[in-house]
C-alpha positions as CSV (number, residue, x, y, z in Angstrom):
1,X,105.6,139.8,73.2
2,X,107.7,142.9,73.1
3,X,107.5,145.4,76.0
4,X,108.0,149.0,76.0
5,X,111.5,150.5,77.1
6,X,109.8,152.9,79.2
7,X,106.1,151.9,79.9
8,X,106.1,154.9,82.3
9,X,105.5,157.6,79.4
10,X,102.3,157.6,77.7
11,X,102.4,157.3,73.5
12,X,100.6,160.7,73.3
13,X,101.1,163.0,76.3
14,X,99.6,166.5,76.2
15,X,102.2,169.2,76.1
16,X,102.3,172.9,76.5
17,X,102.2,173.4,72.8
18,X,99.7,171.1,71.6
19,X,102.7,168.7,69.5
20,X,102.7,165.3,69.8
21,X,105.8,164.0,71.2
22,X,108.3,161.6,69.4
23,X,109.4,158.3,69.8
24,X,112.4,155.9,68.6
25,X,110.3,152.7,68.4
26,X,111.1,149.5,67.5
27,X,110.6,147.0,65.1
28,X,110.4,148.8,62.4
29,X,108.0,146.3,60.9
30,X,104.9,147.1,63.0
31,X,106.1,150.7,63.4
32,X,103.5,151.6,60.4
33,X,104.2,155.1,58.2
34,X,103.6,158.0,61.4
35,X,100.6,159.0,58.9
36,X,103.1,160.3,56.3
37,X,103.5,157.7,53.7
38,X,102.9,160.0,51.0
39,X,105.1,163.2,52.5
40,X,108.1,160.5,53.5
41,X,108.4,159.0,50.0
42,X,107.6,162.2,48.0
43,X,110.6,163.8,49.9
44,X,112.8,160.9,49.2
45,X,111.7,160.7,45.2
46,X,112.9,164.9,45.2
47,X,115.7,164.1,46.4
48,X,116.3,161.8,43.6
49,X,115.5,164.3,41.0
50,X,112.2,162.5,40.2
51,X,109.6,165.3,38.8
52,X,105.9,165.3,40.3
53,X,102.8,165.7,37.9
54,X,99.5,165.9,39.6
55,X,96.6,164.3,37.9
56,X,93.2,165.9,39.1
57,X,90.2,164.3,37.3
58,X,86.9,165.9,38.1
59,X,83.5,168.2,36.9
60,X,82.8,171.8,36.6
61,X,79.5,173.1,36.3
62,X,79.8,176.0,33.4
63,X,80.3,179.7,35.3
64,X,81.5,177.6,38.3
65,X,84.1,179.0,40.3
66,X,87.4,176.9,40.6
67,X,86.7,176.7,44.3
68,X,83.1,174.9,43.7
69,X,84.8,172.4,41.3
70,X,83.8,169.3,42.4
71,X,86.8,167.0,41.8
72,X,86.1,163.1,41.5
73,X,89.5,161.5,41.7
74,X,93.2,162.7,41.8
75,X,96.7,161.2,41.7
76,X,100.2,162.4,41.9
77,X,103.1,160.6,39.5
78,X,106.5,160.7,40.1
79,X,108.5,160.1,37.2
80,X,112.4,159.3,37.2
81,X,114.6,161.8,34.9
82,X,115.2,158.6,32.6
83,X,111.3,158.1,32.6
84,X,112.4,154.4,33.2
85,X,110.5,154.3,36.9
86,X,107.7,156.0,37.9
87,X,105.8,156.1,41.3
88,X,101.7,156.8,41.8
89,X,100.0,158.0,45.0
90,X,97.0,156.3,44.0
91,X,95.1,156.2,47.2
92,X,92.9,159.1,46.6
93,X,92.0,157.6,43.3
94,X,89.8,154.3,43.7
95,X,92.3,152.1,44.1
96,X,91.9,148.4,44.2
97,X,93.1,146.0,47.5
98,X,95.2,144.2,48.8
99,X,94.8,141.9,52.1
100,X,91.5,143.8,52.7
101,X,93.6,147.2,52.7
102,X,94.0,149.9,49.7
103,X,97.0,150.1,47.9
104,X,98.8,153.6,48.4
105,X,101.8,153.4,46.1
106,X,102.2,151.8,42.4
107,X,105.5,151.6,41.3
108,X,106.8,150.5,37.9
109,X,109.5,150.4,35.7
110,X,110.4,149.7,32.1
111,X,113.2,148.3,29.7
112,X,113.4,151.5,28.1
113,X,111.6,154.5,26.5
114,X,110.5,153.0,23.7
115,X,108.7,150.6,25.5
116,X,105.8,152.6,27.0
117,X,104.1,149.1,28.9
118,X,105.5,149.0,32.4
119,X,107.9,146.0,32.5
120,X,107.2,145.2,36.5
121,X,105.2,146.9,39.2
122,X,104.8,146.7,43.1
123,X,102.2,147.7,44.8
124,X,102.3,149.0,48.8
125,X,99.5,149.5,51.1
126,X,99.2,152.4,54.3
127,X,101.5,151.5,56.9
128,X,104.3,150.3,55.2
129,X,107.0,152.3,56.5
130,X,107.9,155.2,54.7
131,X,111.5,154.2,55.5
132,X,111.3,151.0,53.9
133,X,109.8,152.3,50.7
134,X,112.1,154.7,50.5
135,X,115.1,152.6,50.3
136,X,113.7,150.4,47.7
137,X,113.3,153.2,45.9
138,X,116.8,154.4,45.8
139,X,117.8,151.2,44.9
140,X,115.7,151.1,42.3
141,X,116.8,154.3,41.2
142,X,120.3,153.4,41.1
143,X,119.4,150.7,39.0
144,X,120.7,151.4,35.2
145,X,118.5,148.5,34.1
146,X,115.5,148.2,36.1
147,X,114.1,145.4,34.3
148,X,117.3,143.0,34.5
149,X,117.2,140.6,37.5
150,X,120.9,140.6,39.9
151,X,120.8,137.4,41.9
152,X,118.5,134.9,42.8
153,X,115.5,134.3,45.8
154,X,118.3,133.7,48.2
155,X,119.5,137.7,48.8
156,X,115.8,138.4,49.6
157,X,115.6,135.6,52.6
158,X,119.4,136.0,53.4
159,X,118.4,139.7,53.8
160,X,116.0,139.1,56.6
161,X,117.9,136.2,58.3
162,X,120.7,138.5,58.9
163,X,118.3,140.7,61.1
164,X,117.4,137.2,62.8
165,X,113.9,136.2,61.0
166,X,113.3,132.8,60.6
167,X,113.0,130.5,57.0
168,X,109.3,129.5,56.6
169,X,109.5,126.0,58.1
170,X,107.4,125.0,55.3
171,X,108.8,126.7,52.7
172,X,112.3,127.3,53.6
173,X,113.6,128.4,50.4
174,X,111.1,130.8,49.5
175,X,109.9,132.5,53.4
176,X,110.7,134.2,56.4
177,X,109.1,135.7,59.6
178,X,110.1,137.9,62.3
179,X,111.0,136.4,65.6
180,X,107.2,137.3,66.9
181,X,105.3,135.8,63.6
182,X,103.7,138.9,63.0
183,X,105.4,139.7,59.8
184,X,106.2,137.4,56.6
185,X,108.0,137.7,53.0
186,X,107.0,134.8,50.9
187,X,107.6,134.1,47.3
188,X,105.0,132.7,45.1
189,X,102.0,132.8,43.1
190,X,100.9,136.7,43.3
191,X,97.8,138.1,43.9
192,X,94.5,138.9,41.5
193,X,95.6,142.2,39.3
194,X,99.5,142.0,40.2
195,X,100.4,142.4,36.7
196,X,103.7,142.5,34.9
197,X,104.0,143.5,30.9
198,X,102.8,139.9,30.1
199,X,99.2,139.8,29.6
200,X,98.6,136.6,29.8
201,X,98.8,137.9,33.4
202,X,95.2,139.0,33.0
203,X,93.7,135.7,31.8
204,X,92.3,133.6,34.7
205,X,92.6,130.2,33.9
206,X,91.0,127.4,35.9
207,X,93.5,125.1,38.3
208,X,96.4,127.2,36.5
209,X,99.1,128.3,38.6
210,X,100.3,131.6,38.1
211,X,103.3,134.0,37.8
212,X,105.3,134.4,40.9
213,X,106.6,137.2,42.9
214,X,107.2,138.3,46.7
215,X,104.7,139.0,48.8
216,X,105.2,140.4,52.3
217,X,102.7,142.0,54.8
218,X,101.9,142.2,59.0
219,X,99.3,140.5,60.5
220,X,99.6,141.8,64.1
221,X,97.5,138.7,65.5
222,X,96.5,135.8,64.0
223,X,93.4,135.9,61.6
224,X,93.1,139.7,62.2
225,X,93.8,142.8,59.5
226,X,96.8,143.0,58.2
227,X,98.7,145.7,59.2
228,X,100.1,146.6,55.7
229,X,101.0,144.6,52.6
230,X,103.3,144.6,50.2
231,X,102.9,142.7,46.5
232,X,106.0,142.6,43.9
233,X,105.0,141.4,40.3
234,X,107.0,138.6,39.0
235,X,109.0,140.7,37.0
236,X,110.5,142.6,40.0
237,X,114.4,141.9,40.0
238,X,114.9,140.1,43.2
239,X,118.0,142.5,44.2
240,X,115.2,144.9,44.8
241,X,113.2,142.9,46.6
242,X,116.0,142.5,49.1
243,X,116.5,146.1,49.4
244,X,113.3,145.9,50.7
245,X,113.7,143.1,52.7
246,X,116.5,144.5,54.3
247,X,115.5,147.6,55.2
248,X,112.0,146.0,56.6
249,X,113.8,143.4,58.7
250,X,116.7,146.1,60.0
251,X,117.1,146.3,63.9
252,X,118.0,150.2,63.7
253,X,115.1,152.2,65.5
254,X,112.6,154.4,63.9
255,X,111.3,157.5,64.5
256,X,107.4,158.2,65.1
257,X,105.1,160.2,66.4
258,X,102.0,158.3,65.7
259,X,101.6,154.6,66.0
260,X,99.6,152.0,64.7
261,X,96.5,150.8,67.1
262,X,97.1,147.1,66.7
263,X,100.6,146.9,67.2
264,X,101.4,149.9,69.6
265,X,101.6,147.6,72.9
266,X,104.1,145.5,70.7
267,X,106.5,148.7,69.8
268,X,109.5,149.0,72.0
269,X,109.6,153.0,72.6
270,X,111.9,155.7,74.0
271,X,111.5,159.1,73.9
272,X,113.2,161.2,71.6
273,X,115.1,164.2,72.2
């Protein structure tokens, strides 16, 4: 059990001004997103050139004005300038679940612009870091093929053993956990509706094992909610993955302002600035 670096300061003291006060906190793993998962990865996906579309799907009354417009679902999509990778705020649009938690961001690339199926997709849930999303996101768009796999399983677990996780001792070629066992990365069969271009993907077939991909989530104690979760389709290079990995597993500090309920006695903390 992790303690805090200075128990003596409350998470959310009152000040003058109203503002919540910040916090390096540590690991960054059950740090969660500060309530800006959307804002963090939008800025980082500017950065990168990507352009936003909003999608707004709703009814309108005839001689109803704008303001009455009762709108149903929306979603934002972030497209690469290659139109290669694309990313989808999807959780103000009914979207489906994974570990009992919604999925927030869709990401997917293809092979190229002929090819309008996505190739691969990864799906992340609320409280995934920004920070971590973010970096696989660079990587991926640094990528000039996003579709061709670099490297093996290995760079995903020797990316988190390098931070000091440990191999799954019953899988130890394909997952890790954190020194506290709250967090895992596992490789194997994925999830219902974490689909890749192959459709066979969306045939269920009796006692038939699946495709696999990585799966990684927090679960802050045993048998309770998950914290976040994480599901890469098969097709997901496993360079990319470790991006990931890395930057989930990474001892460097974090900065928030809001923590998670379930894992805020966990955090170490000190205040910032």
């Amino acid at each position: 059990m992790e303690a805090p670096l200075h128990p003596e300061f409350p998470l959310d003291p009152s000040t003058p001004n109203g503002a919540q006060s910040a916090y390096w906190v540590g690991p960054r793993h059950l740090a969660g997103d500060d309530g800006r998962l959307y804002d963090a990865v939008a800025d980082t996906l500017a950065g990168l050139g990507w352009t936003s579309l909003t999608i707004v799907r709703g009814q309108q009354e005839p001689d109803e004005a704008p303001e009455d417009r009762q709108v149903l679902r929306s979603t934002v999509l972030h497209i690469s300038p290659d139109t290669l990778r694309w990313a989808q705020w999807v959780l103000a649009d009914e979207p489906f679940h994974l570990g009992e938690l919604p999925i927030a961001w869709h990401v997917s690339a293809r092979a190229d612009t002929s090819s309008p199926p996505a190739q691969w997709s990864a799906y992340f849930t609320p409280d995934v870091p920004g920070e971590v999303l973010g970096d696989f996101l660079v990587a991926l768009d640094a990528r000039d093929q996003p579709g061709v796999p670099l490297g093996g399983p290995e760079l995903v677990l020797d990316a988190v053993t390098a931070h000091g996780w440990f191999s799954d001792i019953d899988q130890p070629h394909a997952g890790a956990m954190d020194p506290t066992f709250t967090s895992h990365i596992s490789l194997g069969e994925v999830p219902p509706l974490i689909q890749d271009a192959d459709p066979r993907a969306l045939m269920a077939v009796a006692d038939e094992v699946g495709p696999s991909g990585w799966q990684a989530w927090a679960e802050p104690t045993p048998g309770s909610p998950c914290l976040w979760a994480a599901s890469f389709g098969a097709g997901v290079p496993h360079d990319l993955v470790a991006c990931f990995a890395n930057a989930l597993s990474s001892t460097a500090p974090v900065l928030r302002r809001v923590l998670p309920e379930s894992t805020r006695e966990r955090l170490l903390r000190a205040p910032a600035g």
